[in-house]
C-alpha positions in Angstrom: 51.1 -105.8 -56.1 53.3 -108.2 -53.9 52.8 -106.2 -51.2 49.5 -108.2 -51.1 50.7 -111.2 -50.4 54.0 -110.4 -48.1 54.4 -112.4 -45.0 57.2 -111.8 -42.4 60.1 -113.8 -43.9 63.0 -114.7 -42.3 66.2 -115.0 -44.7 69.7 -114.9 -44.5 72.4 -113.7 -47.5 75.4 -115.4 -49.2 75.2 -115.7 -52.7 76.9 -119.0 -54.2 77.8 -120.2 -57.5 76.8 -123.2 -59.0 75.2 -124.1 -62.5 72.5 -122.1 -64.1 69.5 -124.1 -63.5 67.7 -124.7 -67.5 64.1 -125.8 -67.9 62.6 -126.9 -71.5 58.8 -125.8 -72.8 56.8 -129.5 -72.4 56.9 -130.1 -76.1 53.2 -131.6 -76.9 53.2 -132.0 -80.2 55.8 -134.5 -80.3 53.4 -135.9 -77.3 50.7 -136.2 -79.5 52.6 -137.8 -82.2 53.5 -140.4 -80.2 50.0 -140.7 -78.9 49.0 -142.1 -82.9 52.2 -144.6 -82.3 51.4 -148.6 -83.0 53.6 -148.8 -80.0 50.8 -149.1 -77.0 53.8 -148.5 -73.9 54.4 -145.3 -75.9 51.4 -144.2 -76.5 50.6 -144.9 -73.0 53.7 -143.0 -71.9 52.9 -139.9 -73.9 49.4 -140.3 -72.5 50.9 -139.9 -68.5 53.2 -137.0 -69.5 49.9 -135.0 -71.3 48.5 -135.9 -68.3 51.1 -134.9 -65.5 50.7 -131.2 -68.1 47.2 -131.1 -66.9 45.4 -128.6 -68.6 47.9 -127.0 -71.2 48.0 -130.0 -72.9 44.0 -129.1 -74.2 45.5 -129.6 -78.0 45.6 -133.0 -77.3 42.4 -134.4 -76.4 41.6 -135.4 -79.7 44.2 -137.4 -80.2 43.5 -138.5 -76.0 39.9 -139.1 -77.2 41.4 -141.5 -80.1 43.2 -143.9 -77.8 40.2 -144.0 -75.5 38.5 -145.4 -78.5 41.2 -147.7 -79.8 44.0 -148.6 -77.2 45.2 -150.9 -74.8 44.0 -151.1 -71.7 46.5 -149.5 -70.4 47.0 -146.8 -72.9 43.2 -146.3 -73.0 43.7 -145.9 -69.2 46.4 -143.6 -69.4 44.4 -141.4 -71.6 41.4 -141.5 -69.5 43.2 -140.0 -66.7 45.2 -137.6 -68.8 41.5 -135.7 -69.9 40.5 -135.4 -66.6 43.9 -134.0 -65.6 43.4 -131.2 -68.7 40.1 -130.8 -66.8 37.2 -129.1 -69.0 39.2 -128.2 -71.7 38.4 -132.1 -72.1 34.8 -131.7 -72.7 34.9 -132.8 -75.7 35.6 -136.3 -74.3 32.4 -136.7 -72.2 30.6 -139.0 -75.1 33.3 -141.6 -75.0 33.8 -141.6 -71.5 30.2 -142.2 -70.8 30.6 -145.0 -73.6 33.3 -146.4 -70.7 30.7 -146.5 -68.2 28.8 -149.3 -69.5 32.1 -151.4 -70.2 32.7 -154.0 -68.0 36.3 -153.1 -67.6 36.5 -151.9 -63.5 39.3 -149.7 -63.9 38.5 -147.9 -67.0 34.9 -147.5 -65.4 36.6 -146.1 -62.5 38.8 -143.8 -64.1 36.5 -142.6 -66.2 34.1 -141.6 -63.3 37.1 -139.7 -61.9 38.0 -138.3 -65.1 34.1 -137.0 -65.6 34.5 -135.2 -62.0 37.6 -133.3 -62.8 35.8 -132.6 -65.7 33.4 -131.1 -63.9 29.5 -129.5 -65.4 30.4 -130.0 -68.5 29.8 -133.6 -68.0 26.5 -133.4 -67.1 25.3 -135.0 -70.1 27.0 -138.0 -68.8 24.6 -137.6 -64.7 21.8 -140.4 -66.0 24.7 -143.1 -66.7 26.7 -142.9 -63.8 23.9 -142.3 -61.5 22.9 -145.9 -62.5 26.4 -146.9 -60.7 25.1 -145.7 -57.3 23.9 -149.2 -56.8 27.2 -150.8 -57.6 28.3 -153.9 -55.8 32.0 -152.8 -56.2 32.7 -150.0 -53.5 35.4 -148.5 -55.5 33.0 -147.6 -58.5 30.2 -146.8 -55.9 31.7 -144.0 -54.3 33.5 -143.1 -57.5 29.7 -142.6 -59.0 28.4 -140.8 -56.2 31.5 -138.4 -55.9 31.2 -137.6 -59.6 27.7 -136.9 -59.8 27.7 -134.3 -57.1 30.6 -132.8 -59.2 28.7 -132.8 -62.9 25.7 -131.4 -61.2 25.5 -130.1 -57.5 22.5 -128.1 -58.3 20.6 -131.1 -59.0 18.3 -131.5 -55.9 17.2 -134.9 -57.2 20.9 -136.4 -56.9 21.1 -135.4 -53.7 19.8 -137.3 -51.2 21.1 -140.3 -53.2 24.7 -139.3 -53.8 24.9 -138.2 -49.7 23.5 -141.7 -48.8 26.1 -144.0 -50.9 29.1 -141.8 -49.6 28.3 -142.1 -45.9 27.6 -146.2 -46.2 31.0 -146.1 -47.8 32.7 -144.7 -44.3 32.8 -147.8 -42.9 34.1 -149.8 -45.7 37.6 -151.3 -44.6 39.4 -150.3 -47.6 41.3 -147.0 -46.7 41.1 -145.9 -50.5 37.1 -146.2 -50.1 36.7 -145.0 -47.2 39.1 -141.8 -47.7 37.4 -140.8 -50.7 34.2 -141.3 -49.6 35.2 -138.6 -46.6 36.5 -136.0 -49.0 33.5 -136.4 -51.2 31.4 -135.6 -48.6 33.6 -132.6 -47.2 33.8 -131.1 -50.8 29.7 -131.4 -50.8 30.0 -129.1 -47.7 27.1 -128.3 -46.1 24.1 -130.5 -48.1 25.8 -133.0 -46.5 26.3 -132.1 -42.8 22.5 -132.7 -41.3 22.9 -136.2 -43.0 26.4 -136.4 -41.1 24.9 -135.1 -37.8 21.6 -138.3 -38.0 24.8 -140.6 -38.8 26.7 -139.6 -36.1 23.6 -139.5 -33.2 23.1 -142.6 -34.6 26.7 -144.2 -34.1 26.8 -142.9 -30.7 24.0 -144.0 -29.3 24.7 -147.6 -30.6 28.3 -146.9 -29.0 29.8 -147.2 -32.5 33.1 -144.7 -31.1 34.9 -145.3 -34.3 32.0 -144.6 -37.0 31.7 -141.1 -34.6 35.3 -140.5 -35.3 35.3 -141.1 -39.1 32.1 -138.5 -39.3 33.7 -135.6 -36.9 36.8 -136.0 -39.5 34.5 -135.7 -42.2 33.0 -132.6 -40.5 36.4 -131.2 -39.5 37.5 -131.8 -43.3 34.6 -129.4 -44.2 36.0 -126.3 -42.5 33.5 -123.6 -41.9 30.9 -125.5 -43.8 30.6 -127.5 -41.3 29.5 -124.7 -38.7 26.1 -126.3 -38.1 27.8 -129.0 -36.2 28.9 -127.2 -33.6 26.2 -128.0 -31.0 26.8 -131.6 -31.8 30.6 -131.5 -31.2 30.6 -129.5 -28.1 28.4 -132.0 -26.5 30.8 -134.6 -27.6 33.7 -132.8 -25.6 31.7 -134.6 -22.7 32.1 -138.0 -23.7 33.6 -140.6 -21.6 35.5 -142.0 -24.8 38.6 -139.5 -24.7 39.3 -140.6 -28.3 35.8 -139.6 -29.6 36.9 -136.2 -27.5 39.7 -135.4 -29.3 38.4 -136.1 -33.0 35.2 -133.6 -31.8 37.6 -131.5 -30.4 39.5 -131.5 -33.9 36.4 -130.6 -36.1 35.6 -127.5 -33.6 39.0 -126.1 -34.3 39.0 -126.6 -38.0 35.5 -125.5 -38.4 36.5 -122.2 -37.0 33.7 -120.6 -36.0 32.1 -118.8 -32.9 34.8 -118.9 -30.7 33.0 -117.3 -27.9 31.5 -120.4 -27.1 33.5 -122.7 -28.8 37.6 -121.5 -27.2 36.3 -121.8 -23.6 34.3 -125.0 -24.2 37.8 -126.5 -25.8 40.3 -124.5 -22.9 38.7 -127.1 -19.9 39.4 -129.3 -21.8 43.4 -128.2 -21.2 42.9 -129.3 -17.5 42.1 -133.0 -18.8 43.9 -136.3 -17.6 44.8 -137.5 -20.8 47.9 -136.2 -22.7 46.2 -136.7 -25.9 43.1 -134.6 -25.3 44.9 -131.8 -23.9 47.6 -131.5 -26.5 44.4 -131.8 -29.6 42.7 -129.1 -27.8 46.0 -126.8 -27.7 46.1 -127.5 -31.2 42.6 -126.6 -31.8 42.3 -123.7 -29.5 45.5 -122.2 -32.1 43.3 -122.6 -35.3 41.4 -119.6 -33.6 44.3 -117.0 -33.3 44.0 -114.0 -31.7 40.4 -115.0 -31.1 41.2 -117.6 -28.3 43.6 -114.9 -26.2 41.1 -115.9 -23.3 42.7 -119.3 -23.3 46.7 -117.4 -23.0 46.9 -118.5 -19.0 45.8 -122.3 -19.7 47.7 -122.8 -22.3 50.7 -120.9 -20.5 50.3 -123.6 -17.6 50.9 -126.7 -20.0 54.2 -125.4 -21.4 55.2 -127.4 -17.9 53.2 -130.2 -18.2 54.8 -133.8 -18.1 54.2 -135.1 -21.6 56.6 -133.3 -24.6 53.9 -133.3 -26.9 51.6 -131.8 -25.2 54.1 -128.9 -24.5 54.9 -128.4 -28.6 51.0 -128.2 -28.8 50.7 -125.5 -26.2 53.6 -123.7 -27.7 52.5 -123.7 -31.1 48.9 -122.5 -30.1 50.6 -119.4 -28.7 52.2 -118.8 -31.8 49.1 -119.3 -33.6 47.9 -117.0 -31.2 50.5 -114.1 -32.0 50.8 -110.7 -30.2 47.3 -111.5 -28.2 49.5 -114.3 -26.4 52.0 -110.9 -25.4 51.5 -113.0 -21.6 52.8 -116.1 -22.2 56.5 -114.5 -23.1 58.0 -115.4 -19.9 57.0 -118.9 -20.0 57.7 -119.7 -23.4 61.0 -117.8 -23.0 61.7 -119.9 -20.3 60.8 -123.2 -21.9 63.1 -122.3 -25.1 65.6 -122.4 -22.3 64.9 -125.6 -21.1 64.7 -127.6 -24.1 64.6 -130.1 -25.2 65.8 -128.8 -29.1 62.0 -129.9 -30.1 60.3 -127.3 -27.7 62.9 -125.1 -28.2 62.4 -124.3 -31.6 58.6 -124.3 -31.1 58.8 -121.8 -28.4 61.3 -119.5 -30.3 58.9 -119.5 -33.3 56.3 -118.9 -31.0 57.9 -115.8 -29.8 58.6 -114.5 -33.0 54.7 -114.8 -34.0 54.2 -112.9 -30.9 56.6 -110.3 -32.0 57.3 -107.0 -30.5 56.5 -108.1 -26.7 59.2 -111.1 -26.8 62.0 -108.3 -27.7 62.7 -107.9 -24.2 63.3 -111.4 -23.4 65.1 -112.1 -26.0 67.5 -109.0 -25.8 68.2 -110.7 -22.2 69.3 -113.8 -24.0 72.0 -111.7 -25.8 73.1 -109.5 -23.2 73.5 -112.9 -20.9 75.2 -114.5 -24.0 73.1 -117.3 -23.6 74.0 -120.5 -25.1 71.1 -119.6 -27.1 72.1 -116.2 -28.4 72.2 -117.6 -32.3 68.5 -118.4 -32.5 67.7 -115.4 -30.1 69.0 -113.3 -32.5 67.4 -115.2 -35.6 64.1 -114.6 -33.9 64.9 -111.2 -33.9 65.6 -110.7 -37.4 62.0 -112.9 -38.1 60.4 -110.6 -35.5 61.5 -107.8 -38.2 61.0 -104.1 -37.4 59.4 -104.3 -34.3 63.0 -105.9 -33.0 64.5 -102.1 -33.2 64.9 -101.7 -29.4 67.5 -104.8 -30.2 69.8 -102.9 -32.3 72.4 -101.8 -29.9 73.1 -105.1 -29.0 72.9 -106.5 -32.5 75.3 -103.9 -33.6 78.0 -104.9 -30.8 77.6 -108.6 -31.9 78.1 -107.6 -35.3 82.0 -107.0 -34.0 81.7 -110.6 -32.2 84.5 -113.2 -33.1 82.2 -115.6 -33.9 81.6 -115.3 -37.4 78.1 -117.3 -37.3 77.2 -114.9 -34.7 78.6 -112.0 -36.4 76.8 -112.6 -39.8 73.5 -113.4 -38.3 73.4 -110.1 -36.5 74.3 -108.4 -39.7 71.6 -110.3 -41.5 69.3 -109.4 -38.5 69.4 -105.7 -38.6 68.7 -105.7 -42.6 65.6 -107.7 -41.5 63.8 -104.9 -39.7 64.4 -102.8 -42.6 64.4 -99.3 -42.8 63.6 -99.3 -38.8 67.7 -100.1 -38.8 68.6 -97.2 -40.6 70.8 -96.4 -37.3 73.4 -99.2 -38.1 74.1 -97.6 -41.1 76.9 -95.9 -40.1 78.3 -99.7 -38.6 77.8 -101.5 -41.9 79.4 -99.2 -44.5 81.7 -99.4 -42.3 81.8 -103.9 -42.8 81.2 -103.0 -46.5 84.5 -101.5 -46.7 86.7 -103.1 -43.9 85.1 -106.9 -43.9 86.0 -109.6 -47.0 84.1 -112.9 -47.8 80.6 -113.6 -46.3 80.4 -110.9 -43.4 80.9 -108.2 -46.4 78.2 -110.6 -48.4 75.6 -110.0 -45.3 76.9 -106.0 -44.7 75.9 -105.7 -48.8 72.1 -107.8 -47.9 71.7 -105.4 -44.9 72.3 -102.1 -46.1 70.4 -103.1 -49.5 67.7 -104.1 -46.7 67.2 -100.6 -44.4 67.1 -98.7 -47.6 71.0 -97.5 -47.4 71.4 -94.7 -50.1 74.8 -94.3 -48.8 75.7 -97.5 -49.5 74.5 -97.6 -53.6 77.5 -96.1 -55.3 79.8 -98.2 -53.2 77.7 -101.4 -54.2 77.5 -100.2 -57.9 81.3 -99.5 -58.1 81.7 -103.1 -56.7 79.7 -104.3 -59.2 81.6 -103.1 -62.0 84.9 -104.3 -60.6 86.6 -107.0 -61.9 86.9 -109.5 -59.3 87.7 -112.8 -58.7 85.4 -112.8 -55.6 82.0 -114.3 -57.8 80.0 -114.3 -54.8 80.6 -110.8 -53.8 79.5 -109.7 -57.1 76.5 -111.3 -57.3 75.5 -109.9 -53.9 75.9 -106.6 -55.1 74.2 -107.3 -58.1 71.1 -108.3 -56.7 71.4 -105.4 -54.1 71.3 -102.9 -57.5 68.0 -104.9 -58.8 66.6 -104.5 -54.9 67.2 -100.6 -55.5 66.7 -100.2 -59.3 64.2 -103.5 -60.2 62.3 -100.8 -63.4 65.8 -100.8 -65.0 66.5 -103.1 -67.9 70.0 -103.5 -67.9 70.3 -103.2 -64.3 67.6 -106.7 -64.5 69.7 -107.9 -67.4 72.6 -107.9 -65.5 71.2 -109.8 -62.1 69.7 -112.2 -63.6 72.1 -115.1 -64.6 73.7 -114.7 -61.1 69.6 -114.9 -59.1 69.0 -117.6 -61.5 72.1 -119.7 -59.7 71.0 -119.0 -56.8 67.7 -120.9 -57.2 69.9 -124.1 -57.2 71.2 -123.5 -54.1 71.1 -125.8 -51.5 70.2 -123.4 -48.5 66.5 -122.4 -49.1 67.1 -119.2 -47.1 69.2 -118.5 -50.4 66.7 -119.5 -53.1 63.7 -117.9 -51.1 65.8 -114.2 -51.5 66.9 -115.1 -55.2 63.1 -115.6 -56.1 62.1 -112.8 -54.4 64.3 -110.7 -56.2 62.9 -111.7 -59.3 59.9 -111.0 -58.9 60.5 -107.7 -58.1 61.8 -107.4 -61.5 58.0 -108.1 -62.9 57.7 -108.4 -66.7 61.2 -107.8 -67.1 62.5 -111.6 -65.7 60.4 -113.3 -68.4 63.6 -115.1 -69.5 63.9 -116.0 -65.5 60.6 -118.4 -66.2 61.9 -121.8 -67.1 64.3 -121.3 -64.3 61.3 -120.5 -62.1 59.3 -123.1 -63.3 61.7 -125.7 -63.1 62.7 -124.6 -59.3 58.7 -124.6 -58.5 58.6 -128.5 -59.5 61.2 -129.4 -57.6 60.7 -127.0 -54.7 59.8 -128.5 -51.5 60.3 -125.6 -49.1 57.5 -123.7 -48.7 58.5 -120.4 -48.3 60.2 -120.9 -51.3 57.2 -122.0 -53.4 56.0 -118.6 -51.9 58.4 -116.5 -53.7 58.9 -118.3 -56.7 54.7 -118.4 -57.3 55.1 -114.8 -56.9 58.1 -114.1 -59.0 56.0 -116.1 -61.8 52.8 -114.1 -61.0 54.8 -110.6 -61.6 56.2 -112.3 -64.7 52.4 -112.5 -65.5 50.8 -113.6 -68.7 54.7 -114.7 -70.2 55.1 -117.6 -67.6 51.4 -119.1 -67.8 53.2 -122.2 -68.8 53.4 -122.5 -64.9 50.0 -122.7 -64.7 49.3 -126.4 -64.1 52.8 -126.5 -61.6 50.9 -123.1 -59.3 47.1 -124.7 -59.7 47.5 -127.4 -57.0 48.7 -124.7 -54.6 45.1 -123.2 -54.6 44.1 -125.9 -52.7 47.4 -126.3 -50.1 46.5 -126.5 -46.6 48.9 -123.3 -45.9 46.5 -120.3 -46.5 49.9 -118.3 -47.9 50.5 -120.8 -50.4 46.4 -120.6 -51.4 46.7 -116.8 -51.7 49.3 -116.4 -53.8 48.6 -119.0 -56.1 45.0 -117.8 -56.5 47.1 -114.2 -57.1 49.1 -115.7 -59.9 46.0 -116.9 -61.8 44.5 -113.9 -61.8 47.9 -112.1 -62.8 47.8 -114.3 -65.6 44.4 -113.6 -67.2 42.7 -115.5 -69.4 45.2 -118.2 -70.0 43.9 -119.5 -66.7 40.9 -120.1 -67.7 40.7 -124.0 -67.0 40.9 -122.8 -63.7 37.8 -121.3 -63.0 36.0 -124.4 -62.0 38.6 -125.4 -59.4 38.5 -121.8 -57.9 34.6 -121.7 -58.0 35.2 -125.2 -55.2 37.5 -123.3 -53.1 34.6 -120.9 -52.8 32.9 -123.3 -51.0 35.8 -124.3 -48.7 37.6 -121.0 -47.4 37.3 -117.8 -45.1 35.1 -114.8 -46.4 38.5 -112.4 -46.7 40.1 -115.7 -49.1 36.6 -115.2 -50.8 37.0 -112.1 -51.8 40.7 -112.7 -53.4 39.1 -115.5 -55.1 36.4 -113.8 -56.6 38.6 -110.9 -57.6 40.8 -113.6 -59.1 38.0 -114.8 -61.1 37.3 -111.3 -62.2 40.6 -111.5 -63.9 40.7 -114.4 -65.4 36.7 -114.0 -66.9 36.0 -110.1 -67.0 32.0 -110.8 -67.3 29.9 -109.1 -65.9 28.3 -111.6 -64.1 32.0 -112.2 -62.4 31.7 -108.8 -61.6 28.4 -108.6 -59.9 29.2 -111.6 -57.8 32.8 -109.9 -56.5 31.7 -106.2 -56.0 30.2 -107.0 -52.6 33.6 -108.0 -51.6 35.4 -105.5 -53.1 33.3 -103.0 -51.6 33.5 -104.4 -48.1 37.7 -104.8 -48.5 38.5 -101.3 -50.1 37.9 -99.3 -46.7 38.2 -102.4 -44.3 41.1 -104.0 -45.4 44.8 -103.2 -43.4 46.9 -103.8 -46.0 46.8 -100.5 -48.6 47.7 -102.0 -51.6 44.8 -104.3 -51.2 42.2 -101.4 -50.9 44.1 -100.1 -54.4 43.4 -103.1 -56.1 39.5 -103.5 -54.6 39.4 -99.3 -55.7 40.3 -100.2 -59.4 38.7 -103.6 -59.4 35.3 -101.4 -58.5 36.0 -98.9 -61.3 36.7 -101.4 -63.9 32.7 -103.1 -63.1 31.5 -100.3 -63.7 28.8 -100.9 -61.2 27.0 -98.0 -59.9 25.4 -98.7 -56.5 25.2 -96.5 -53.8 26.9 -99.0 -51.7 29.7 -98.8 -54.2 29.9 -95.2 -53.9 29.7 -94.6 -50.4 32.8 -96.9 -50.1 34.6 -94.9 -52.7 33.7 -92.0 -51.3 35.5 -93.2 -48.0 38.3 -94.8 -49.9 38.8 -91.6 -51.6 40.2 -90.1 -48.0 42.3 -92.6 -47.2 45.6 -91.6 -45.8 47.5 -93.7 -48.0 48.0 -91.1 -51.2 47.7 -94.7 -53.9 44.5 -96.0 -52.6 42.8 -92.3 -52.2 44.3 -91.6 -56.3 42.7 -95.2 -56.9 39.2 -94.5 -55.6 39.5 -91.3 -56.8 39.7 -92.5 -60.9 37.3 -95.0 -60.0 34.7 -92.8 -59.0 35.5 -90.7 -62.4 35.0 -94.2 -64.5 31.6 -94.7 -62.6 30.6 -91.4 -63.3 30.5 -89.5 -59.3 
């Protein structure tokens, strides 16, 4: 099921040696033996690692709650945040920590009050005691108090009006911590608390109170869609005299996301405006729209000239954003990717290559004019992927070029388009026979790439060889796991070599060894402490992409990742949030301590990341109450949905509900003529299971 989550990756080949990377199982029952230490550092030590484990380390909140009871300050601090890291696994906890909430001890109040958030419903028994701490004179426990009753009980009407009142006097405390979490409190209460927002805000602006106004459209822009009821507000903001306050409203319409019919031409005047910072904010904002703000494509054109550098890296980037609906801005942004500076030339170039198959053209000028450019022209060809093909003559002369940079880029750029190169064949069994070190590496990536059948027995016999050349075999190696990834030994054999390559300092490298991996599924389990231990120390994102996913094909044998892939279900890269919420569900049940934190993202994302969540949840709590909730989705996205292995999973997700509607059916029905033969055989047994 990767295919769900694919994006257009750009990666390059060249397999290098270097120690396998080993990762050890978090050992917590030697944690929780030092937890019952005399020694307070230690115990306060083990209580930070537990706690850095999040919620695998459930089998120690006993021994968590003990030190809470008994400690040091410190240790008992240590602990307190450690249960609210395990989440509400740490129920059992909720007593003491209410207990804590009558100490007089500040920061075990506060971190007790955090701890009872993360906790989440299950606290509610503790609501009554910290709604007494609404009225605090200390800001830090105030806010604290308010965020965490929202959190132990949003259904609670009563709390309401109480909770939304002590977070917004908190905005304009001075103390950034305060203030900050005060903000996020509100934007994770959504839309209960945007009407208080909106009377806060008239109220700021008509006392001339810019700044307060600032703080609340942040607040609002924080919220994302939820915040949709504020549009009205913050397009008539995009009038004020106070360009600041413009920019901040003009912010919140973009990450709010909504009606762009009224909302992308209300922001594109603002293109046209004197100062640099309001037109590069709009640019910005205009992108967070897509292909829905192609009106704005000629204004946004215009500024990739304007005077101020910034302004033209926020144009560009809102043209990417925009993708192949911005098909008329090629020549300008062609044309600034030209002119530089290195800044706006790498914007513009990745611009192009979100745009795709109209910037071919241009950038097959650049190589036929061997432009001083022609190394990232032909990058942005490989990114561009299949729809590059019209480029594959003059790839395929470059591939002969003296240059080997230029030479092995080409090479790696005609296995990006995949099977669409299958032309160049011919050319590159050619380099796999003729060429040595890394330009016979990138001939092996390129043919594995377009699907060569040619080129397997070759690669396989190179394989086997005895060879000093350790790069060259582990090339071919992975190429065989690319072709054969069902095959045992073939897995067994690729592995230790993909597993090096995770170490690698080039992340183009360790983004292709990952995905490899996970092609292997089940069969790569031994790959998971490797993969784990790569995932903590990843910083490149398109590398956590492929190693979350290699871990989610794993499934249920590398759930000890669970608390490393968690925090990506609430990245601010939508990619990152998909395929993390993926790997829970792949996982099953032993996500369970997730649930809560997926049922906030709910509240906080698209309708289409909806629906993955709630299928997600599906997974990870088959009840029938999961199920009701998710079959309006997955009835919506098995005929809808672009992507065909999506519609199978929504076909077999409605089959396993068992849910007979005649909604339900009529969309099976549908599915069930689909051209693609996997979803129509999916909808198919799904309407047997349900009985049509």
């Amino acid at each position: 099921m990767r295919q769900l989550l694919t994006a257009g990756l750009f990666l390059g080949i060249c397999l290098l040696s270097s120690d396998i990377v080993s990762a050890q199982a978090p050992d917590i029952n030697s944690l929780i033996i030092q937890l019952e230490s005399e020694n307070e550092d230690k115990q306060a030590l083990a209580a930070h690692h537990l706690g850095k484990l999040g919620p695998v380390s459930k089998a120690a909140v006993p021994a968590l709650i003990r030190v809470v009871q008994g400690g040091s300050v410190s240790s008992r601090s240590e602990a307190i945040i450690a249960l609210g890291k395990i989440g509400p696994a740490a129920a059992p906890a909720v007593p003491e920590l209410t207990k804590i909430l009558r100490s007089n001890s500040v920061i075990l109040k506060f971190n007790a009050l955090k701890a009872l958030r993360l906790i989440g419903p299950a606290s509610r028994p503790a609501a009554k005691q910290i709604a007494t701490l609404l009225d605090s004179n200390n800001s830090y426990i105030k806010v604290a108090a308010a965020w965490a009753l929202w959190a132990v009980d949003p259904e609670n009407k009563e709390n309401q009006d109480p909770v939304i009142k002590a977070l917004l006097s908190s905005l304009d405390i001075s103390i950034n911590e305060v203030s900050s979490d005060a903000a996020v409190a509100l934007s994770e209460i959504g839309e209960p608390a945007v009407k208080p927002l909106l009377e806060a805000l008239k109220k700021e602006h008509s006392e001339n109170h810019h700044t307060g106004c600032e703080k609340i459209c942040d607040v609002i822009a924080q919220m994302g869609p939820q915040g949709a009821a504020a549009i009205p507000t913050l397009l008539e903001l995009l009038n004020s005299e106070d360009q600041t306050l413009v920019w901040h409203a003009a912010h919140a319409l973009g990450a709010i996301n909504a009606n762009p019919q009224e909302v992308v031409p209300a922001l594109t005047k603002l293109l046209t405006s004197s100062s640099p910072i309001v037109r590069a904010n709009a640019a910005l904002a205009i992108g967070d729209f897509g292909a829905d703000a192609k009106s704005a494509v000629p204004e946004l054109s215009k500024l990739l000239s304007d005077s101020e550098l910034n302004v033209k890296l926020d144009a560009a980037a809102a043209l990417g954003e925009i993708g192949p609906n911005a098909s008329a801005a090629v020549p300008q942004l062609a044309a600034a990717m030209q002119a530089g500076p290195t800044s706006l030339t790498l914007t513009s170039a990745s611009a192009l290559a979100s745009i795709g198959e109209a910037s071919v053209p241009a950038l097959n000028e650049m190589l036929i004019n061997d432009s001083r450019l022609k190394l990232l022209a032909i990058h942005v060809l490989g990114e561009i992927g299949a729809s590059s093909k019209t480029a594959i003559p003059e790839l395929l002369k470059l591939t002969k070029s003296d240059d080997a940079e230029i030479r092995e880029t080409a090479i790696v750029s005609l296995g990006e388009m995949g099977p669409a190169a299958i032309s160049a064949e011919p050319e590159l069994l050619n380099l796999l026979e003729t060429a040595t070190g890394k330009t016979r590496n990138t001939a092996v990536y390129a043919l594995s790439k377009i699907g060569s059948k040619k080129a397997l027995p070759l690669i396989k016999k190179y394989a086997e060889s005895s060879s000093d050349d350790e790069r060259f075999q582990l090339v071919c190696a992975w190429a065989l796991l690319r072709a054969n990834p069902t095959d045992a030994a073939t897995v067994k054999a690729a592995l230790p070599g993909l597993i090096k390559v995770l170490a690698e300092e080039n992340p183009l490298l360790r983004r292709e060894a990952a995905n490899a991996i996970s092609l292997a599924g089940p069969l790569a389990k031994s790959a998971t402490p490797n993969l784990t231990q790569a995932l903590e120390q990843e910083q490149n994102q398109g590398v956590v992409f492929e190693l979350i996913t290699a871990l989610a094909e794993i499934g249920p044998p590398a759930a000890s990742a669970i608390p490393l892939i968690t925090p990506y279900v609430s990245s601010d890269n939508p990619m990152l949030r998909v395929v993390a919420t993926y790997a829970l569900a792949r996982f099953g049940k032993a996500a369970e301590a997730t649930v809560p934190i997926l049922e906030q993202e709910l509240k906080k994302n698209s309708a289409d990341e909806n629906s993955i969540t709630l299928w997600a949840l599906t997974k990870i709590d088959p009840s029938p109450e999961r199920a009701k909730a998710a079959a309006p989705a997955m009835t919506e996205l098995v005929t809808a949905h672009p992507n065909p292995d999506a519609r199978v999973e929504a076909a077999i997700s409605l089959g396993e509900f068992g849910i007979n509607t005649p909604e339900i059916k009529k969309a099976l029905k549908t599915a069930a003529k689909d051209k693609d033969p996997g979803v129509k055989k999916a909808a198919e047994a799904a309407l047997k299971k349900l009985g049509s």
